[in-house]
KEGULO-372534 format. One line per 5 residues: their letters; for each residue x, y, z of C-alpha. Coordinates in pm, 1 decimal. Layout:
// residues N
A = X/Y/Z  ...
//
This chain:
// residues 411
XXXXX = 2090.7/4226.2/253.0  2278.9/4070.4/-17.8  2293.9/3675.2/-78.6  2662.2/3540.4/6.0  2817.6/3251.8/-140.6
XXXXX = 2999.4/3136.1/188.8  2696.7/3125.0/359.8  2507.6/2935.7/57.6  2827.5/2669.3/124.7  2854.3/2670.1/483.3
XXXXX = 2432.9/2570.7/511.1  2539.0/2309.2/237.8  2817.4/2196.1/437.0  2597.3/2231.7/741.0  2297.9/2000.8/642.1
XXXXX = 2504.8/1726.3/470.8  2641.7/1705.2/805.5  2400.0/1796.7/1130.7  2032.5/1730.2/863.0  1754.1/1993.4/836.2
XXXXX = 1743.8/2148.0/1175.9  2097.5/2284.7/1044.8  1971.8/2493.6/800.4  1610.4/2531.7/974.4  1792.8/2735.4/1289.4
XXXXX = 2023.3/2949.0/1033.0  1668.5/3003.8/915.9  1472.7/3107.5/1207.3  1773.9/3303.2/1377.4  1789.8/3505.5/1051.6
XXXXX = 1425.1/3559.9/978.9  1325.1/3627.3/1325.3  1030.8/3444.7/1261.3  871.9/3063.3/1315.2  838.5/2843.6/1039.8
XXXXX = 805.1/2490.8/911.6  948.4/2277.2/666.9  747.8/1972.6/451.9  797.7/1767.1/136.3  641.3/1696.6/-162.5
XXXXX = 348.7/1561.1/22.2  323.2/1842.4/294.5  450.9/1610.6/544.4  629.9/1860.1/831.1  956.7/1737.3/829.5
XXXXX = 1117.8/2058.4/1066.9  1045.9/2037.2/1317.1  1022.4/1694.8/1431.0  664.6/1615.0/1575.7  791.4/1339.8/1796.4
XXXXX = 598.3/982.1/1887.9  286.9/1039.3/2096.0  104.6/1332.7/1884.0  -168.1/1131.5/1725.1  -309.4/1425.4/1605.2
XXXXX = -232.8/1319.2/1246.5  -371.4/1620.5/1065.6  -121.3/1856.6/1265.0  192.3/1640.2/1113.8  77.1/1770.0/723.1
XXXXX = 73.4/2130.7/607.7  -194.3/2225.6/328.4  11.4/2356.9/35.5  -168.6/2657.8/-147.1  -241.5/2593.2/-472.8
XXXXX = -84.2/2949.9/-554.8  243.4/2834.8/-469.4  258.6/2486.5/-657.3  353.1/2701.6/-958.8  518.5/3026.5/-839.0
XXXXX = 780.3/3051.2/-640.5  627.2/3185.2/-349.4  340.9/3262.3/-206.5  194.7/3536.1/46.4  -111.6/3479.9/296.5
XXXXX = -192.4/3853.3/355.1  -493.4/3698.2/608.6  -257.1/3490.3/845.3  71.8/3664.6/746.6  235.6/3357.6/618.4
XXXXX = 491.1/3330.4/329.6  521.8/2988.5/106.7  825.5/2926.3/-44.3  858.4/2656.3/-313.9  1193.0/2451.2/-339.8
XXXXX = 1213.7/2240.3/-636.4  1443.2/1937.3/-634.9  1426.1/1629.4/-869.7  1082.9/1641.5/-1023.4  927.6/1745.7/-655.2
XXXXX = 864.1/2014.2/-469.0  1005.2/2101.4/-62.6  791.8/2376.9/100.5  876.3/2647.0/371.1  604.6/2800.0/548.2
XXXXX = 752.1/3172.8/771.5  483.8/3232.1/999.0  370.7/3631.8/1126.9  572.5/3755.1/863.3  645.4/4138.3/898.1
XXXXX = 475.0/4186.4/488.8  705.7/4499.7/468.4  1032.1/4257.9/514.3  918.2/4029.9/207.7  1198.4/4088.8/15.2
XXXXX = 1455.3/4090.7/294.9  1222.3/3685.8/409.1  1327.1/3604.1/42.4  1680.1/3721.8/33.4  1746.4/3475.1/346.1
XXXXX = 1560.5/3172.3/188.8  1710.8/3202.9/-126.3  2042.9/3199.2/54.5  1904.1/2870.4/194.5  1745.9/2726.5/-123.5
XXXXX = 2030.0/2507.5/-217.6  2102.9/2397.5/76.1  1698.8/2244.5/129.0  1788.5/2107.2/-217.6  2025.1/1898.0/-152.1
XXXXX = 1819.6/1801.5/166.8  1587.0/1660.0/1.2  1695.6/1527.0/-308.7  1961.1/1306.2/-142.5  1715.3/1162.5/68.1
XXXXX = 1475.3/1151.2/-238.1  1722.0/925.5/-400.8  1868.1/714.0/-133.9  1454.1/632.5/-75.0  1362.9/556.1/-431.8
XXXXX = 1682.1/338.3/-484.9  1520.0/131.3/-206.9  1205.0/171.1/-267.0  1253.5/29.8/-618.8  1440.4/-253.0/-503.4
XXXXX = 1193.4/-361.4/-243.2  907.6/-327.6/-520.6  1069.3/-548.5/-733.6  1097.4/-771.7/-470.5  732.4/-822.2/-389.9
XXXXX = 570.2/-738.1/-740.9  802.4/-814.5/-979.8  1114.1/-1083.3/-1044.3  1392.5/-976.7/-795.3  1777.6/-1110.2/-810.1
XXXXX = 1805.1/-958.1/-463.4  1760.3/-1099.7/-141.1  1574.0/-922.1/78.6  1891.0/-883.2/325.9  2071.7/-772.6/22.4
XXXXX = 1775.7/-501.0/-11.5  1750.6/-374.8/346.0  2128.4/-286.0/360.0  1981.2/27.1/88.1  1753.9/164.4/318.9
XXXXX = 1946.4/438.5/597.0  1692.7/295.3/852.7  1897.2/34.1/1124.3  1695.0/-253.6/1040.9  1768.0/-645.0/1143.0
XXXXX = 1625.7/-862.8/897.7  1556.2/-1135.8/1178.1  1291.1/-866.4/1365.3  975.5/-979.7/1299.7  739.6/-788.6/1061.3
XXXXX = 385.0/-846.4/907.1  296.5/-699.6/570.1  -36.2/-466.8/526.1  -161.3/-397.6/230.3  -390.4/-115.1/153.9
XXXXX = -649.5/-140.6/-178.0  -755.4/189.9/-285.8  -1076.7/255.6/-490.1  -936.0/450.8/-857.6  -745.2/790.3/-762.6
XXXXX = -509.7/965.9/-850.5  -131.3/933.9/-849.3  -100.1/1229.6/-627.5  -351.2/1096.1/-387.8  -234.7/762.4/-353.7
XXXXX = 120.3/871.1/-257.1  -49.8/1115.5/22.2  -260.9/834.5/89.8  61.8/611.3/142.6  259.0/914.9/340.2
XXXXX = -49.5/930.5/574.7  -43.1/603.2/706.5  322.1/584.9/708.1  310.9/854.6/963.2  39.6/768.4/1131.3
XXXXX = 219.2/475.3/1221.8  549.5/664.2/1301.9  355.2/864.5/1588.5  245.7/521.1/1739.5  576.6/368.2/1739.3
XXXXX = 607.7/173.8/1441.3  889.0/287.3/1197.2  802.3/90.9/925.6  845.9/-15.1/552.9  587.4/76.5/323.4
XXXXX = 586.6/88.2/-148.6  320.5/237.3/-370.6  263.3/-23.5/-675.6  -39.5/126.7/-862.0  -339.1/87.5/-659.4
XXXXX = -213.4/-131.8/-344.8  15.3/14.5/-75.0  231.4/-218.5/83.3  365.3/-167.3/403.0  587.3/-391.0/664.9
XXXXX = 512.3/-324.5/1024.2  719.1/-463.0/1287.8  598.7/-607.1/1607.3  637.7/-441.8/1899.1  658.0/-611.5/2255.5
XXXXX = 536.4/-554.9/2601.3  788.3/-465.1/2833.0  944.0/-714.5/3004.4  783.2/-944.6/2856.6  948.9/-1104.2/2521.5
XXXXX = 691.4/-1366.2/2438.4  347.2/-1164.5/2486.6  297.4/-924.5/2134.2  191.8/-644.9/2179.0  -89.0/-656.8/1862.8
XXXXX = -332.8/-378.0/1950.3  -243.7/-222.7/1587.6  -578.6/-369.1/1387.2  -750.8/-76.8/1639.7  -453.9/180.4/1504.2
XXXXX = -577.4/65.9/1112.8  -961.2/132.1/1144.5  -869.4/424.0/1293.8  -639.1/520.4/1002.6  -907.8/381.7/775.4
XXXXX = -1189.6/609.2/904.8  -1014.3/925.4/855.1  -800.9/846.6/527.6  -1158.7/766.2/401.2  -1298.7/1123.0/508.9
XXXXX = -1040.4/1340.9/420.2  -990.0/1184.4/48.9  -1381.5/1100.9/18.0  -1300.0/736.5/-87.7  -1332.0/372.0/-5.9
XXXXX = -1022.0/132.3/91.9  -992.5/-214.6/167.8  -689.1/-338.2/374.1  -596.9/-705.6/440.7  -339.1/-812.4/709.1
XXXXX = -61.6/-1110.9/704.8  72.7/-1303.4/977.2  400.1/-1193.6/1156.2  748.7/-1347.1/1046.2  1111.7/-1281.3/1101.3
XXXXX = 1193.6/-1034.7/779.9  1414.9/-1285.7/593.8  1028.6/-1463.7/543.8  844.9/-1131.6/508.7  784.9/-1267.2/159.5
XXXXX = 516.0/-1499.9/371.3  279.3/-1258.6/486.9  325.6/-1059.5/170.4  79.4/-1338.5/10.4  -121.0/-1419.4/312.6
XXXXX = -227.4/-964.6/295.3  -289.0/-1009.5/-79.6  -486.3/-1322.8/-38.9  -660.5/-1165.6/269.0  -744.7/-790.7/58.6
XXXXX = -801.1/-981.1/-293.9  -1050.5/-1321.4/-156.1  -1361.7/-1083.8/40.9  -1365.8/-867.4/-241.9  -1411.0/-1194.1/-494.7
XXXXX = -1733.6/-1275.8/-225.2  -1901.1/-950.2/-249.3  -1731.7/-759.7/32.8  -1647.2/-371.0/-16.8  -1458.3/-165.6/237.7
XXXXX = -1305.2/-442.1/451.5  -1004.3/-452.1/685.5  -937.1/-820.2/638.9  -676.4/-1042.9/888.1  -573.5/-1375.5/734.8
XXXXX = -547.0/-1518.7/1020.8  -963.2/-1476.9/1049.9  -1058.1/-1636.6/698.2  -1241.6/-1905.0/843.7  -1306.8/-2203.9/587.0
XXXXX = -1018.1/-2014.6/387.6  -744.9/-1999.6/590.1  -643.5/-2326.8/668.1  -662.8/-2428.4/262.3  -430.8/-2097.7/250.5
XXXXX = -224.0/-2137.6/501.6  -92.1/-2477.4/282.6  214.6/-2477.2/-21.5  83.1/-2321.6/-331.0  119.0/-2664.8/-497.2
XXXXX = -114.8/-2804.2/-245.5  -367.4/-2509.6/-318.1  -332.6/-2543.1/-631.0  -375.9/-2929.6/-630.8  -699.6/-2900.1/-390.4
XXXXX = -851.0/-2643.1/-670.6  -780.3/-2871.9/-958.7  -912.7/-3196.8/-779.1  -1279.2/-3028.7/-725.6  -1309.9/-2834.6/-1055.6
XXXXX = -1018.7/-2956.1/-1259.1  -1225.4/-3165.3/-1498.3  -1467.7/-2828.7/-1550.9  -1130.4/-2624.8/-1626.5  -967.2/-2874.9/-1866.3
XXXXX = -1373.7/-2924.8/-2061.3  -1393.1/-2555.1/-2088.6  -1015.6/-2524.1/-2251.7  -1093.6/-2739.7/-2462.6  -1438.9/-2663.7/-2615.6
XXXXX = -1361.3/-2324.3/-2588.0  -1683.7/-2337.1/-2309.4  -1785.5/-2129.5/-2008.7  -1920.6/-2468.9/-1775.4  -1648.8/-2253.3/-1505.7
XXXXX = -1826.2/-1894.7/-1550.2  -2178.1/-2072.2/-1549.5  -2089.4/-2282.4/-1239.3  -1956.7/-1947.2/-1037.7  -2247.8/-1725.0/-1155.2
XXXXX = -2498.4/-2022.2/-1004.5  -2299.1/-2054.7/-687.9  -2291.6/-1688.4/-620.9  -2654.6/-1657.0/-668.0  -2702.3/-1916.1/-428.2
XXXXX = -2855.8/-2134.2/-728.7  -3112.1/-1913.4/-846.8  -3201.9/-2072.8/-1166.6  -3348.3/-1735.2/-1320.4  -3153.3/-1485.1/-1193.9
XXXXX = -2826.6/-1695.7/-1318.7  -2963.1/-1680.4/-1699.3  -2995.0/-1358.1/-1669.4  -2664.6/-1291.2/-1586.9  -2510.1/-1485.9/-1845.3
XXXXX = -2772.3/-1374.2/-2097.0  -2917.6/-1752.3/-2167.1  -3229.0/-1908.5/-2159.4  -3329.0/-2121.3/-1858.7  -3328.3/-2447.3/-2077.6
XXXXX = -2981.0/-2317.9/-2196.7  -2862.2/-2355.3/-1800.0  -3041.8/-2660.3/-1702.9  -2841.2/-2809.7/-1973.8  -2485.7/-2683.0/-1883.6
XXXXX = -2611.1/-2791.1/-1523.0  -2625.1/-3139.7/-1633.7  -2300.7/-3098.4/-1803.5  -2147.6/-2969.2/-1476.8  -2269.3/-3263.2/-1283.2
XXXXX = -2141.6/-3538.3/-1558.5  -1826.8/-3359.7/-1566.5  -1760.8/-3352.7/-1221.9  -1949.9/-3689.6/-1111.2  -2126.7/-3444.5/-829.8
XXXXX = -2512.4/-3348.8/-773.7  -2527.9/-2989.3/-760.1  -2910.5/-3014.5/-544.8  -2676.3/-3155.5/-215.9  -2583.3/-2874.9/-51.6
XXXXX = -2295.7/-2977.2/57.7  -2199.8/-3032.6/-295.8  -2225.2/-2669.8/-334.7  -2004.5/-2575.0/-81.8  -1748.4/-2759.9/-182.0
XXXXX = -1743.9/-2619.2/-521.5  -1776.8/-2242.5/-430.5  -1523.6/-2283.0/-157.9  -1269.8/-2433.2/-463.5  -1375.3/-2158.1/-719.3
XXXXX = -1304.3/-1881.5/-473.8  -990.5/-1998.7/-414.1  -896.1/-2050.2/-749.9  -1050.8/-1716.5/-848.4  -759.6/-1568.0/-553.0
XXXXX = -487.6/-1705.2/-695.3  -563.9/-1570.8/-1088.3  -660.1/-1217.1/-931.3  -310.1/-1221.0/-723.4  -122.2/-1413.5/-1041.9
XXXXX = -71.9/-1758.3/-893.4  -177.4/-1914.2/-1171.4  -114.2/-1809.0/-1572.4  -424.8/-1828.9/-1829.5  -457.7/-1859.6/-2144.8
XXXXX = -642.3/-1588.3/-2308.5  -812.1/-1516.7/-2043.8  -954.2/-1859.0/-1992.9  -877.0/-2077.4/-1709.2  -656.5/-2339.7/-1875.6
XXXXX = -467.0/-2626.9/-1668.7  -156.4/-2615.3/-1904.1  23.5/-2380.8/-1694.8  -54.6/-2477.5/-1317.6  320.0/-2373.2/-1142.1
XXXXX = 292.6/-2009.0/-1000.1  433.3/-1724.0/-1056.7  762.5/-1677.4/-885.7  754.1/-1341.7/-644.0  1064.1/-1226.8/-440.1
X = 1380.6/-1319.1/-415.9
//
C-alpha cells in the first residue's frame, strides 16, 4: 500500500470542510481498527465525548513518554500504536487500538497518508485560538486598544457579548508551564461536560476563565448557580492528580460588555484570603464579609477609605525612608503580640514600643482600643489587595502616596 497524493488532498480538502471526524472515518474505514484523536494536552478531541460524561479522566489520553520524541510508538501489552503529529511547536496524537502488530507498517502507511491533513486540523485551530487568546489576555492583564466586543468577534465560538458571564480565576502553587496549561485544559473541559462552554487564558500562574450563567427552564429570572459545587469538585481532583495546592476566587455575574467587573472582584477575592493567612481557598466575592462592601465601591473610593485610616503612616514612611506601615501590619497580624512582633522585624522590644507611639501620634488613634485595631487591619488589608493586584504604583517598593490613580486594565 503506497501513499497517494489525491488522497493526501482530498482528506485536506475533506477536514477544512466537514472537521476531524472527516479524516477520523477515512481513518478507521482504512485501518479497520478503533482509535482516538487528542491534542497537545491529550485532550480526546475524536470522538466527541458529548455533555453529561463527568467522568473527566476518560475525556484525556495519557501520552507515552516514548512517543513525545519519536514518531510513533507501539504498546506490544495492549496492542496500541501512538502516532505523533507535529504542527506549530505542538504535538496532535493518534492512538489505533487492537492493532494487528504484523500490519504496522501497512497502520503507518494510512496515517502518514493522513498526517497532513491532522496538521492542518490542528494548527488552524491552534492559531485562530491563540489570536484570541492573546487578545483577550491583553485585555484583562495588560493595556488593551480593543473592546471586548471587538475581541469576541476573534473567537469561532457564537458568543453575545450581552449574555451574562462571571470570571474565575484559578491560583496555582509554582509548576510548570506544561502543567499549568493541562491544569487550564482540565477545567475547561470539565466545565464543557456540565454545560458551560466557556472562556478561559493562562497568564503565568493564574487561569482565568469566563463562565456564563445558565438558567432554569422556564424560568428566566431564577440562576441556575449550583457551579461553586462543580469547582470543589474540580478542585479536589486537579489537586490529586497534579499533587498540588490551588486557590480559586469567584466574581459576581455581569452582561460580557462589563465582564471587566468581575475580573477584579475574582482577583480581589483569590489575592485578599491569601494576604490573611488563608491557603487552599475557593473564595466568592460576594462572601467577603467586612470586605466586600468596601470592595464592592469605585477604586477611587477604596483608595480614598485606605488613605484616610493610614494615609498619614504611608506619607511618614515615604518620607523618612521608615517602616511605621510594615511595623503596624506585622503587630496587627500577630494580634499585638509585643514579642513575637520584634521578632519578626528583628528589633528590640523598646525599639517597637517606640514606633508604637509613633504610630499612634501619627495617626491621632490608641492602638490598646480594640476597635482601633480593627479599623486599621481592615484598611491595611485592603491596601495590601490593591498593590498585590496593581491598583496602586510604589515607589521602590515602598508604599508612597505620590501615585494614588490605578492602573488602567481592559479596554
Amino acid at each position: 500500500m503506497s501513499i497517494t497524493p489525491q488522497n493526501m488532498y482530498m482528506l485536506i480538502e475533506g477536514v477544512l470542510d466537514e472537521g476531524l471526524p472527516f479524516v477520523a472515518s477515512y481513518l478507521e474505514s482504512h485501518l479497520k481498527a478503533p482509535l482516538l484523536i487528542c491534542d497537545y494536552d491529550g485532550n480526546i478531541k475524536f470522538p466527541e465525548i458529548g455533555i453529561g460524561n463527568f467522568h473527566i479522566k476518560e475525556h484525556f489520553l495519557d501520552i507515552p513518554s516514548e512517543v513525545k520524541n519519536k514518531k510513533y510508538f507501539y504498546n506490544e501489552k495492549d496492542r496500541s500504536l501512538y502516532y505523533r503529529v507535529p504542527y506549530d511547536d505542538k504535538n496532535a496524537y493518534v492512538l489505533v487500538k487492537q492493532c494487528n502488530p504484523h500490519q504496522l507498517f501497512s497502520y503507518m502507511t494510512v496515517l502518514k497518508e493522513a498526517e497532513l491533513a491532522i496538521k492542518c486540523y490542528f494548527s488552524k485551530l491552534n492559531k485562530n485560538q491563540n489570536k484570541f487568546e492573546e487578545a483577550l489576555k491583553e485585555y484583562f492583564f495588560g493595556v488593551s486598544r480593543l473592546s471586548i466586543q471587538d475581541i469576541v468577534q476573534m473567537s469561532e465560538k457564537d458568543i453575545d457579548p450581552y449574555d451574562n458571564y462571571f470570571g474565575v480565576i484559578i491560583e496555582v502553587e509554582a509548576t510548570s508551564t506544561n502543567d499549568m496549561k493541562m491544569i487550564q485544559s482540565y477545567f475547561v473541559e470539565y466545565l464543557r461536560v456540565q454545560g458551560y462552554d466557556v472562556l478561559s487564558i493562562l497568564n503565568e500562574d493564574l487561569i482565568l476563565t469566563l463562565i456564563p450563567i445558565k438558567y432554569r427552564k422556564n424560568n428566566y429570572q431564577d440562576v441556575h448557580y449550583t457551579l461553586p459545587d462543580y469547582i470543589n469538585n474540580y478542585k479536589d481532583m486537579i489537586e490529586e492528580k497534579f499533587d498540588i495546592h490551588i486557590s480559586i476566587g469567584i466574581g459576581q455575574t455581569y452582561p460580557l460588555l462589563n465582564i471587566i467587573k468581575s475580573f477584579q472582584e475574582a482577583q480581589i477575592a483569590v489575592t485578599l484570603p491569601r494576604l490573611t493567612g488563608k491557603s487552599n481557598f475557593v473564595q466568592k466575592f460576594s462572601e467577603l464579609g467586612i470586605y466586600y462592601p468596601i470592595f464592592s465601591q469605585d477604586i477611587e473610593k477604596i483608595i480614598d477609605y485606605c488613605l484616610e485610616k493610614i494615609g498619614p503612616l504611608i506619607e511618614n514612611d515615604y518620607k523618612t525612608d521608615g517602616e511605621l506601615l510594615l511595623t503596624l501590619r506585622r503587630l496587627l497580624d500577630s494580634c499585638v503580640n509585643i514579642k513575637s512582633t520584634a521578632d519578626s522585624l528583628f528589633i528590640h522590644v523598646n525599639t517597637l514600643y517606640y514606633r508604637m507611639n509613633r504610630i499612634e501620634q501619627i495617626l491621632n488613634v490608641d492602638l490598646s482600643k480594640m476597635e482601633t485595631r480593627v479599623e486599621l487591619y481592615t484598611a491595611i488589608k485592603v491596601w495590601d489587595t490593591l498593590k498585590a493586584i496593581g491598583y496602586i504604583h510604589t515607589y521602590e517598593g515602598k508604599d508612597t502616596d505620590l501615585s494614588l490613580q490605578p492602573m488602567h486594565i481592559g479596554g
